[in-house]
C-alpha positions in Angstrom: -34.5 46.8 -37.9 -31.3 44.9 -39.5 -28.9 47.9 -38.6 -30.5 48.2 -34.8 -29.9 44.7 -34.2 -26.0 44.8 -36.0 -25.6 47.9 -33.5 -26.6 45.6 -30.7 -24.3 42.8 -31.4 -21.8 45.3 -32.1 -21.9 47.1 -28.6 -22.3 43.6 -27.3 -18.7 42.6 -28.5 -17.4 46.2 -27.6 -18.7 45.7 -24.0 -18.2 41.9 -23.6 -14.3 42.1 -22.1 -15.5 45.3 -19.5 -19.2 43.6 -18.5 -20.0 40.5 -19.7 -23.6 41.2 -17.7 -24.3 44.3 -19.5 -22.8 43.1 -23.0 -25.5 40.1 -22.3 -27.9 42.0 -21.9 -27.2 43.8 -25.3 -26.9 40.2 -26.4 -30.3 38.7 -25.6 -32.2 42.2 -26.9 -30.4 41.2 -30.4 -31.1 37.7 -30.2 -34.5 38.0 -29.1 -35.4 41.1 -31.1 -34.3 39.0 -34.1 -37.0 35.9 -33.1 -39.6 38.0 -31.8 -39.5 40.2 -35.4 -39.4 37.1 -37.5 -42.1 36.0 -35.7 -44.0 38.6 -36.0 -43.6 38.6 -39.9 -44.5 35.2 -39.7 -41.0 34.4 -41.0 -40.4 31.0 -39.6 -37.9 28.5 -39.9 -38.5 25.2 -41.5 -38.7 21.7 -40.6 -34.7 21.6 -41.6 -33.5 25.0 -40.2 -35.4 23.6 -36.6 -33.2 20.4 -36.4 -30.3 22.8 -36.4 -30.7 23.1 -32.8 -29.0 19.8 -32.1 -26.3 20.9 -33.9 -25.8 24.2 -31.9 -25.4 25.9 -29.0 -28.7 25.3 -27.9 -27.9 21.2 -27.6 -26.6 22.6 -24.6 -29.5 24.0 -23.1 -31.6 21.0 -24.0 -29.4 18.8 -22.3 -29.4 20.8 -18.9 -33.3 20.8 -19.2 -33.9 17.2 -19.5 -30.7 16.0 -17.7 -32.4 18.1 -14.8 -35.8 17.3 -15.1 -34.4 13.6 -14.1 -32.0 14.6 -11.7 -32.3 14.5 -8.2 -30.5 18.2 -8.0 -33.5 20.0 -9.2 -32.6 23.4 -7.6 -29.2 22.8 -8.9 -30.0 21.8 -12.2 -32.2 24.5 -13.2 -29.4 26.9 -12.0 -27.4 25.4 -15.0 -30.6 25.8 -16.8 -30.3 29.3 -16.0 -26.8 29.7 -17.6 -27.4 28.0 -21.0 -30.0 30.4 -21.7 -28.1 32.0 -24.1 -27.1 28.9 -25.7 -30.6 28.7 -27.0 -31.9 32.0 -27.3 -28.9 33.3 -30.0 -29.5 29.2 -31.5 -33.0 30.2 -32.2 -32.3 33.8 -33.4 -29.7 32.0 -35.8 -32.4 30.1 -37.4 -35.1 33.0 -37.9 -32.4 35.5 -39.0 -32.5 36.0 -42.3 -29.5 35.9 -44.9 -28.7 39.0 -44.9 -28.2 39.0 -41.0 -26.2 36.0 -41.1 -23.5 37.0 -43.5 -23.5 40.7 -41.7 -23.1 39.6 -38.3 -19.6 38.2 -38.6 -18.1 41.6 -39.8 -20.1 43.7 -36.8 -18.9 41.2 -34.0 -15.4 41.2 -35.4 -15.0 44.7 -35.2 -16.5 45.1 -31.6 -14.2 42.4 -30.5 -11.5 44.2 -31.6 -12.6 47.6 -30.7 -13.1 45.8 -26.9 -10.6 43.6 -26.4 -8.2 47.0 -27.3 -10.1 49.6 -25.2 -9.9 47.1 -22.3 -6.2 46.4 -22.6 -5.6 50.0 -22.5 -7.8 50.9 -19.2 -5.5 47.6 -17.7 -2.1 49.0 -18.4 -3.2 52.6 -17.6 -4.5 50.5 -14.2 -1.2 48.6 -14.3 0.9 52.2 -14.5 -0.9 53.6 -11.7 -1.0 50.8 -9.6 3.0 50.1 -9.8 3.6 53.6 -9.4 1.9 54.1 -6.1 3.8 50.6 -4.9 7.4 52.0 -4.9 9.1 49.0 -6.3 12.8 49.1 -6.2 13.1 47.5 -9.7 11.3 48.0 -12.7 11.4 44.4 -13.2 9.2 43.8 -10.5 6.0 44.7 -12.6 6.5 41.6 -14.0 5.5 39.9 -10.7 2.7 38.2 -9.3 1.4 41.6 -7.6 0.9 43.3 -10.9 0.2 40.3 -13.1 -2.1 37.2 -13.7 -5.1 37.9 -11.5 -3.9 41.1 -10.2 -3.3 42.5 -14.1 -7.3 41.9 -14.5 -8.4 42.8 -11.3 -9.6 46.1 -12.3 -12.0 44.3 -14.9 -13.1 41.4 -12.5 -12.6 39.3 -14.7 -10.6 35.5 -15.1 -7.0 35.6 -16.9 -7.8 32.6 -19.0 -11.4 33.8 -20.5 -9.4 37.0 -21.1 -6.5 35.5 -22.9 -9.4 33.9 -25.1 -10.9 37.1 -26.2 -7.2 38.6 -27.0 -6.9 36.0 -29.2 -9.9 36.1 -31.0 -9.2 40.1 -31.6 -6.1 38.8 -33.2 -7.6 36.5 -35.1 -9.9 39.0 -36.6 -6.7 41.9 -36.7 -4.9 39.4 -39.1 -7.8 38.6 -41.5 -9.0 42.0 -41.7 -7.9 43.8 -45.1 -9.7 46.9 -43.9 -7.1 47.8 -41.3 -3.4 49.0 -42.9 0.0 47.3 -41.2 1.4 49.7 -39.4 -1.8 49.7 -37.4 -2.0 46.1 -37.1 1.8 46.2 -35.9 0.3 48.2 -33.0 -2.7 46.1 -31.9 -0.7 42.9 -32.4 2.1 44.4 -30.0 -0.5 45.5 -27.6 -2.0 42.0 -27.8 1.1 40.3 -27.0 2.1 42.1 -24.1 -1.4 41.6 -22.9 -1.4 38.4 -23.3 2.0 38.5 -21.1 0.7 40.2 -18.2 -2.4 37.7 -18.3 0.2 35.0 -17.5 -2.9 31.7 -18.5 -0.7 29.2 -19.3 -3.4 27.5 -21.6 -3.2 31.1 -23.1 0.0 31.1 -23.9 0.1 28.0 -25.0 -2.9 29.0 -27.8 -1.0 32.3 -28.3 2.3 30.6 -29.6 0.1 28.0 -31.7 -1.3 30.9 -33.1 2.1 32.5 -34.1 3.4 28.7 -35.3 0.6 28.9 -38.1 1.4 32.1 -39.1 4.1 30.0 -40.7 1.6 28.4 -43.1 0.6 32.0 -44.2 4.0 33.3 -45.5 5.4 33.3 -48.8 8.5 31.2 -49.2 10.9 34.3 -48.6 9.2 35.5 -45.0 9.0 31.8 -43.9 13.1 31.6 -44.3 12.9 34.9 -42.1 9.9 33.6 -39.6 12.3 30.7 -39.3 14.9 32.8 -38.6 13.8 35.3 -35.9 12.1 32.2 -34.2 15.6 30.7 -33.7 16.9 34.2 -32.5 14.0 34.6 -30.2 14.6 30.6 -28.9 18.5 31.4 -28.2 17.9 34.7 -26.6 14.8 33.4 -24.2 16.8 30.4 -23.3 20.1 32.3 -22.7 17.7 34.9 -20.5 16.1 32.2 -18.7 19.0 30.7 -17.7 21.5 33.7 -16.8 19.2 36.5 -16.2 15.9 36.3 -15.4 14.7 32.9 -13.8 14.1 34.3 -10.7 10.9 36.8 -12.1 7.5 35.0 -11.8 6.8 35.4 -15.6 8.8 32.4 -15.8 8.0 30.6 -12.8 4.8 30.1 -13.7 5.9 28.0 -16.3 8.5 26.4 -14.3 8.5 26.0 -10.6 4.2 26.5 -10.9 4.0 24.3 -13.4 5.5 21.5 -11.6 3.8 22.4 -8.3 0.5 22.0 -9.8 1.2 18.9 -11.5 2.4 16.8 -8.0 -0.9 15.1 -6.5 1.3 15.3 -3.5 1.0 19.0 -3.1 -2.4 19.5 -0.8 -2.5 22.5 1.7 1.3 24.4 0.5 2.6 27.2 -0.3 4.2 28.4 -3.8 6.3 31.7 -4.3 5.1 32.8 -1.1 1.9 32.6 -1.6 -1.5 31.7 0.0 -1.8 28.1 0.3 -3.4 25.8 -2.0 -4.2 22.4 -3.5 -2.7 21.5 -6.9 -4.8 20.6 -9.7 -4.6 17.3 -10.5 -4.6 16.6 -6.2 -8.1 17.5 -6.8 -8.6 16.0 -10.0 -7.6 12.6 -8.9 -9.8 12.7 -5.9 -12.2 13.8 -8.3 -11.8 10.8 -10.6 -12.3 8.4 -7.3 -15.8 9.7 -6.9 -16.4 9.5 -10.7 -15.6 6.2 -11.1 -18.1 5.1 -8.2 -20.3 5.9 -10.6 -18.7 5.7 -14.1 -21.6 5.1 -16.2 -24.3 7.8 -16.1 -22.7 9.9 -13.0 -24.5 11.3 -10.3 -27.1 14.0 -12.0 -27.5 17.1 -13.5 -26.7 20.0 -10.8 -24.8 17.8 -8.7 -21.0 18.9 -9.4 -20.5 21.1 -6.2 -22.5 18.4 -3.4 -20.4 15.6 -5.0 -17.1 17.3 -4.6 -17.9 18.7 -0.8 -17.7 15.2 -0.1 -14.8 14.5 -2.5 -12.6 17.3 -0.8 -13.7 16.3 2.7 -12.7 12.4 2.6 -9.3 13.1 0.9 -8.6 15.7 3.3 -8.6 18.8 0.6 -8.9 21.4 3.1 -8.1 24.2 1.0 -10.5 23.3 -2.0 -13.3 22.6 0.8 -12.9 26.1 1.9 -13.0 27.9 -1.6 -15.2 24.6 -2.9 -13.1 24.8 -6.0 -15.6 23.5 -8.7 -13.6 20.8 -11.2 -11.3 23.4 -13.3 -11.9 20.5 -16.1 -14.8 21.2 -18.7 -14.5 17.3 -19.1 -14.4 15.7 -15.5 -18.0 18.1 -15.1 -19.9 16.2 -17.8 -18.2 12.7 -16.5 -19.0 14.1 -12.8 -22.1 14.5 -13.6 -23.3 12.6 -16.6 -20.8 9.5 -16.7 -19.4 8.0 -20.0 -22.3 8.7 -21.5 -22.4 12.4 -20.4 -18.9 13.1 -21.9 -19.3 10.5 -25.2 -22.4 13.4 -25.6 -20.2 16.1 -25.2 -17.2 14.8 -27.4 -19.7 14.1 -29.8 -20.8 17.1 -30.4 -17.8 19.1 -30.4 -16.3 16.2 -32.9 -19.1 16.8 -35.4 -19.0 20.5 -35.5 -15.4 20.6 -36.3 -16.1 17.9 -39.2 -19.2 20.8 -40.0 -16.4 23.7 -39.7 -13.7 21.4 -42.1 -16.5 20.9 -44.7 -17.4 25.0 -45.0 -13.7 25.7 -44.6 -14.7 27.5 -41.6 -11.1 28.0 -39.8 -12.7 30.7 -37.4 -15.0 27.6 -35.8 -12.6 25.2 -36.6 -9.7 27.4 -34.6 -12.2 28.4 -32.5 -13.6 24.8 -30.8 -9.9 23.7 -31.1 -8.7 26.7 -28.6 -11.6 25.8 -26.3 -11.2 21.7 -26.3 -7.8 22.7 -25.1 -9.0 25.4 -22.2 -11.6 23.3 -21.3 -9.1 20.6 -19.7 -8.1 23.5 -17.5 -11.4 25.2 -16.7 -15.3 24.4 -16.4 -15.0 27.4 -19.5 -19.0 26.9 -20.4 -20.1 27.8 -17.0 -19.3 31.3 -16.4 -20.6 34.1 -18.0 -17.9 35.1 -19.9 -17.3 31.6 -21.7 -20.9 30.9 -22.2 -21.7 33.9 -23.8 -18.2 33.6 -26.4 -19.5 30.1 -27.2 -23.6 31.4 -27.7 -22.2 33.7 -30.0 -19.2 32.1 -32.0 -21.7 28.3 -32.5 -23.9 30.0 -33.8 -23.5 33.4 -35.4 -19.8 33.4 -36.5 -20.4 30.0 -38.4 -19.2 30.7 -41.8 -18.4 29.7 -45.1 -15.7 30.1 -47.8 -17.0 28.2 -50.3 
């Protein structure tokens, strides 16, 4: 049953960045395959292995459970309940899977990561070819604008730009480490990668993607570090010389420019940017946001109560445009203070904080890279509620855990 349930995982991964619902599907068969033939055997964890589930994923789901049970946002809470499912079911198939399992997995879900992440890039920019054709743009330079990228570059997938960027960088990630694959090869998939990563236009993406590329640097021998050093200056001179003379005017920079700044004035409620539909900046909402928390500071206002509280919060500070949409927090850390206080987000910190001291002391720099990336996403989106983040953290806490020791 070992190679049915590596197959699973394995298709999982493949089909995880075209259907997050089908690849969970695949998901939950493994995971609960794996506990239900454990059980069966009579294989089951001990006293230590069970305590694991404070430690991960499944903290999560415990957390929702009881946080709801005393809420007053039953209906809502169990709703969250509903999403950390995963969270415990792959936490519990992590503690009844065998050795064996645990050391195979890692190589299976690398692979299908890869294997996805490329398959889906290349149904995007066959999408992307067809689509710009068909629009008779006068310039070619126009595919780099907001019609064909960001939102509109994914669109065929349904899927979010950020928790896209985050699967492209795991892939590469796993392209580097892998000895398996020769360099020519990973020449391709890492150019592929990078212009995906262009056309998905997340700024907290790009941000990760050129950290990633800085500790490349750490890598090199002595004589490719002088060069790395090099061709980043090159690179530096020539964007900044392009920027300035040539190109400021495409919206592949003003996202990080004129965007930038536009989402960062808490005066910007109800306008318009490049043209486009009107909006409220970020941090317009997330200081209305932080007025309701700190009416209650201490233990918020319940499990399940995110989107009631901010209704109100975008109706008395005249947030039109966020009522509308009802815009959830787009901050992983104003949820958990929404909802659970200072407590609620010392809890959450905690637990992050303790599994990178876990991922330091097994020299773990997949988990350790990994919870990094996210701790920095997660002040730009509510990344654990959505399918396609809660099933990437189900399955890299628990499963992709590893050791070099």
């Amino acid at each position: 049953m070992e190679k049915v349930f590596l197959i699973l995982i394995f298709l999982g991964c493949v089909l995880l960045p075209f259907s997050p619902a089908i690849a969970n599907i695949l998901f939950m068969t493994f995971a609960g395959g794996v506990v239900i033939e454990n059980g069966i055997k009579n294989n089951l964890p001990n006293k230590k292995e069970w305590s694991k589930l404070l430690i991960l994923p499944s903290f999560f789901f415990l957390w929702a459970l009881i946080g709801t049970i005393t809420s007053s946002y039953t209906s809502e809470g169990f709703s969250i309940v509903k999403k950390t499912i995963p969270f415990m079911v792959f936490s519990l198939a992590y503690i009844f899977a065998n050795d064996s399992l645990k050391i195979r997995t890692p190589i299976y879900v690398s692979q299908g990561i890869i294997i996805g992440v490329t398959g889906s890039l290349l149904y995007l920019f066959l999408m992307l070819g067809v689509n710009f054709s068909q629009a008779n743009e006068e310039s070619i330079i126009n595919v780099f604008s907001h019609r064909f990228t960001y939102f509109n570059f994914v669109g065929p997938l349904k899927t979010h730009p950020t928790y896209f960027s985050v699967w492209i960088l795991l892939a590469n990630f796993f392209v580097f480490n892998l000895r398996e694959i020769n360099c020519y090869l990973k020449l391709i998939l890492f150019g592929l990668f990078s212009i995906g990563m262009v056309f998905t236009l997340s700024r907290v993406g790009l941000l990760l993607y050129c950290l990633q590329i800085l500790g490349v640097f750490f890598y090199l021998s002595n004589k490719w570090k002088k060069i790395y050093v090099a061709g980043l200056l090159v690179f530096l001179v020539l964007g900044a010389y392009l920027y300035k003379y040539q190109l400021s005017n495409i919206y592949l920079l003003q996202r990080f420019s004129i965007e930038l700044a536009w989402d960062t004035d808490i005066g910007n409620t109800g306008t318009e940017i490049n043209n486009r539909v009107a909006d409220d900046s970020r941090t317009a909402r997330w200081k209305a946001i932080w007025h309701t928390i700190k009416e209650k500071p201490v233990f918020g206002y319940g499990t399940g109560s995110e989107m009631l509280a901010l209704e109100k919060t975008y109706a008395n500070n005249d947030l039109q445009v966020s009522l509308e949409r009802m815009y959830n927090t787009h901050n992983q850390y104003l949820f958990y203070t929404l909802e659970n206080g200072i407590f609620g987000l010392s809890l959450f910190l905690a637990y992050f904080a303790f599994n990178i001291v876990k991922a330091i002391k097994r020299k773990d720099m997949l988990n350790l890279w990994f919870i990094s990336g996210i701790l920095l996403v997660f002040i730009f989106e509510n990344y654990m509620y959505r399918s396609m983040g809660y099933l990437t953290i189900a399955l890299f806490l628990s499963f992709m855990r590893t050791s070099k020791k």
